[in-house]
N, C-alpha and C positions, 0 to 999 in steps of 0.2 A: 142428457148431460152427465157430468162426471160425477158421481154420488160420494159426496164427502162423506156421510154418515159410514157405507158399508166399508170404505176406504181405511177409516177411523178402528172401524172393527176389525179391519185383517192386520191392521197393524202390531207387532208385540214385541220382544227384548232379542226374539231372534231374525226380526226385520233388518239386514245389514244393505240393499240397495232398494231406491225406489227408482225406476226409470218410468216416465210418461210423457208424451206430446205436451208441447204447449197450444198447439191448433192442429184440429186432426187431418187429416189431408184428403180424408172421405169424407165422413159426417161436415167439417168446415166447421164443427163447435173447436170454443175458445177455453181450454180450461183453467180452471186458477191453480198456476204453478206455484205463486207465493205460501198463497193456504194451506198445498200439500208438502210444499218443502216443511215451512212449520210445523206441521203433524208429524211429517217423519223423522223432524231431527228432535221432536219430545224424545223417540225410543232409540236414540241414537245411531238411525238410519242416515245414511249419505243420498243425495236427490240426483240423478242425470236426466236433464231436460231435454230432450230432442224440438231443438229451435227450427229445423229445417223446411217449415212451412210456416212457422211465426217472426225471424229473423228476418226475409225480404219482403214483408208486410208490411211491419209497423216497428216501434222505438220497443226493445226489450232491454235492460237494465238489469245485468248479473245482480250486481248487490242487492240493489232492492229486491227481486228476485231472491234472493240468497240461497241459491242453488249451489250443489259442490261442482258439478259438471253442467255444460251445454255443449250441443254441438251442430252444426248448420254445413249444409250442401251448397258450394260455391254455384251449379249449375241453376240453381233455382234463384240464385240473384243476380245475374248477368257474367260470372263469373266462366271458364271453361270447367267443360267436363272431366270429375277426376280432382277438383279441389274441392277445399272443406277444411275446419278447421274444429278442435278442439279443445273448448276453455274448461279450465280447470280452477280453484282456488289455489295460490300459492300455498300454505302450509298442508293444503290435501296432496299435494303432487309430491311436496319435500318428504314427504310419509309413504312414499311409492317408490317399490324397488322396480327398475324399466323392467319393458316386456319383451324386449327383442334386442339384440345384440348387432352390433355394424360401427363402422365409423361413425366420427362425431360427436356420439351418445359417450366418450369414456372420459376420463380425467386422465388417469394414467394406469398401465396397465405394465403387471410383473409376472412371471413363470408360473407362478402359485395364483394370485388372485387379480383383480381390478380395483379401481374406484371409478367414481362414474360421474358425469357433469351434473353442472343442477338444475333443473326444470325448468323450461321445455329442452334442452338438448338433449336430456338422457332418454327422453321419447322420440326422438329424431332419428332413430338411425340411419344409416347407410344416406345416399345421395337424393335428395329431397326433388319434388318437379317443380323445379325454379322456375319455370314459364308459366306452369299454372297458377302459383302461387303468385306470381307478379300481378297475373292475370286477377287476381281473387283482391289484391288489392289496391286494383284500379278500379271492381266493380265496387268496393267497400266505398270509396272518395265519389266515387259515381254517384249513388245513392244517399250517401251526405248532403254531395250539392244540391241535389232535386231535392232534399229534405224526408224523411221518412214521414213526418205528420203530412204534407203534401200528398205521398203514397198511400198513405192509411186514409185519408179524406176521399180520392179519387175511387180507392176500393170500395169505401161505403157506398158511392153513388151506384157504382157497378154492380155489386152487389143485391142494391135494392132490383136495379134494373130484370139484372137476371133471374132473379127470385121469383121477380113477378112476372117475367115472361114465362118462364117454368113453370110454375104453379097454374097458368091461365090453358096448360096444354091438358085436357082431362085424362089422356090415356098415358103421361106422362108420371112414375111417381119420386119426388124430390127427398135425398136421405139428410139427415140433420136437423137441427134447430132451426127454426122461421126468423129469419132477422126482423130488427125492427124498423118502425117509417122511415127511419136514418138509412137502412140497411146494416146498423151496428149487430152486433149479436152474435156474428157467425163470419166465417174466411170468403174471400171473392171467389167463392169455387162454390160447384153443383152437383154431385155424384148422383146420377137417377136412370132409373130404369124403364124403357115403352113397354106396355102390356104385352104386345103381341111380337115384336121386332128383339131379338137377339145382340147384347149389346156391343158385340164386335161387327156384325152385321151395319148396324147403324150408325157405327164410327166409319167404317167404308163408305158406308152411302152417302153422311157430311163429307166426309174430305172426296170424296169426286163430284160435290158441289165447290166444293177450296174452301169447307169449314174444319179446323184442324183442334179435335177433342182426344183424350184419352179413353182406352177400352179396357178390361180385365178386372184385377185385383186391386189393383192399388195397391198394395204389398201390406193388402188387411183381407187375408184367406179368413182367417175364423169369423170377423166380422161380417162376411157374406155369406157362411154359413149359420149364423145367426137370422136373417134377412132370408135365407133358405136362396139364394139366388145365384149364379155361375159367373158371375160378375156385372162390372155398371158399367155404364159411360162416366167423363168426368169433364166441365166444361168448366176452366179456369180463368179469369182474369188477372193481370197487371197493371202495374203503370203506363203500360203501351197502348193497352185495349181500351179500346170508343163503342161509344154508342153504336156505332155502324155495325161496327162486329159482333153487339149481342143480336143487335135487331135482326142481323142475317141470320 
């Protein structure tokens, strides 16, 4: 898990960003974003949460949270591919000169200089992907109505299910935290590696059974260099997936 103590120690007065997962999207640990935002704004570090495997899980809450940044992948919450959005606190963003120049982003603009709109349009520039964005906030009302505690209850039971079908495979090995009898503890996901079977290998060989897992990196290179290994499988659940589908 995420080590507050050694966390605590690399912190100092020249700490100006923290960026960390809120749920890692390999290991499936949950870390405390609250605890280390507060750590970092003792030394007057700014926190960016990467929500994108903790936002279409479960209820997260900016303020309480009280992060300066979040930000979440539309495709991971029934959204199309290619949206995404990114929150920010109002008076961090007013203290932010834009990053990119285009329509929309200005106020009014003369020979010599500009001025520029106020937050979020001066980050907007140029013509935004109005389809997907529409798209991203139909999955947003989507996920309301089913309720997120509903999603987050359904992931525990899967969770458990999978854990313990994984764990029961000997030649099977499971990365992450062990959830507990709830299945609380850890993400509805399973990164793990067969002793002897190659793990792109064995994502071929489920999906020409029609079981459909991921293979490689997980876009965590160092962390399987850590693990000494060339990549995992990765066997996720949602609000879609049954019993049926781990048992297969």
């Amino acid at each position: 898990g995420f080590d507050m103590e050694d966390f605590r120690a690399k912190l100092s007065s020249k700490t100006k960003l923290v960026a960390t997962v809120q749920v890692s999207n390999t290991l499936g640990c949950i870390n405390d974003v609250k605890q280390i935002a507060l750590e970092a704004h003792k030394v007057g570090a700014k926190v960016l949460v990467d929500g994108c495997q903790s936002v279409p899980h479960m209820k997260v809450d900016v303020k309480d949270l009280d992060c300066d940044f979040l930000v979440a992948s539309g495709h991971k919450m029934c959204a199309p591919m290619g949206s995404g959005f990114l929150y920010g606190k109002k008076e961090v963003l007013l203290s932010m000169p834009p990053w990119q120049g285009g329509g929309e982003m200005i106020d009014e603009v003369f020979l010599d200089h500009s001025t520029f709109a106020l937050p979020p349009g001066r980050f907007e520039a140029g013509t935004p992907s109005v389809g997907e964005c529409v798209g991203l906030g139909a999955a947003c009302d989507y996920l309301t109505e089913v309720g997120m505690d509903r999603i987050e209850e359904h992931e525990h039971a899967m969770t458990k299910l999978l854990y313990e079908h994984m764990q029961s495979i000997t030649s099977v090995r499971v990365y992450g935290p062990k959830p507990d009898s709830q299945g609380k503890g850890r993400a509805a996901l399973a990164a793990f590696n067969h002793e002897s079977i190659q793990a792109s290998d064995l994502s071929t060989f489920m999906d020409m059974e029609g079981v459909a897992i991921r293979s490689g990196h997980h876009c965590t290179q160092p962390l399987h260099r850590i693990f000494e290994v060339s990549g995992s499988c990765r066997a996720s659940a949602y609000l879609y997936t049954t019993e049926q589908d781990i048992e297969q």
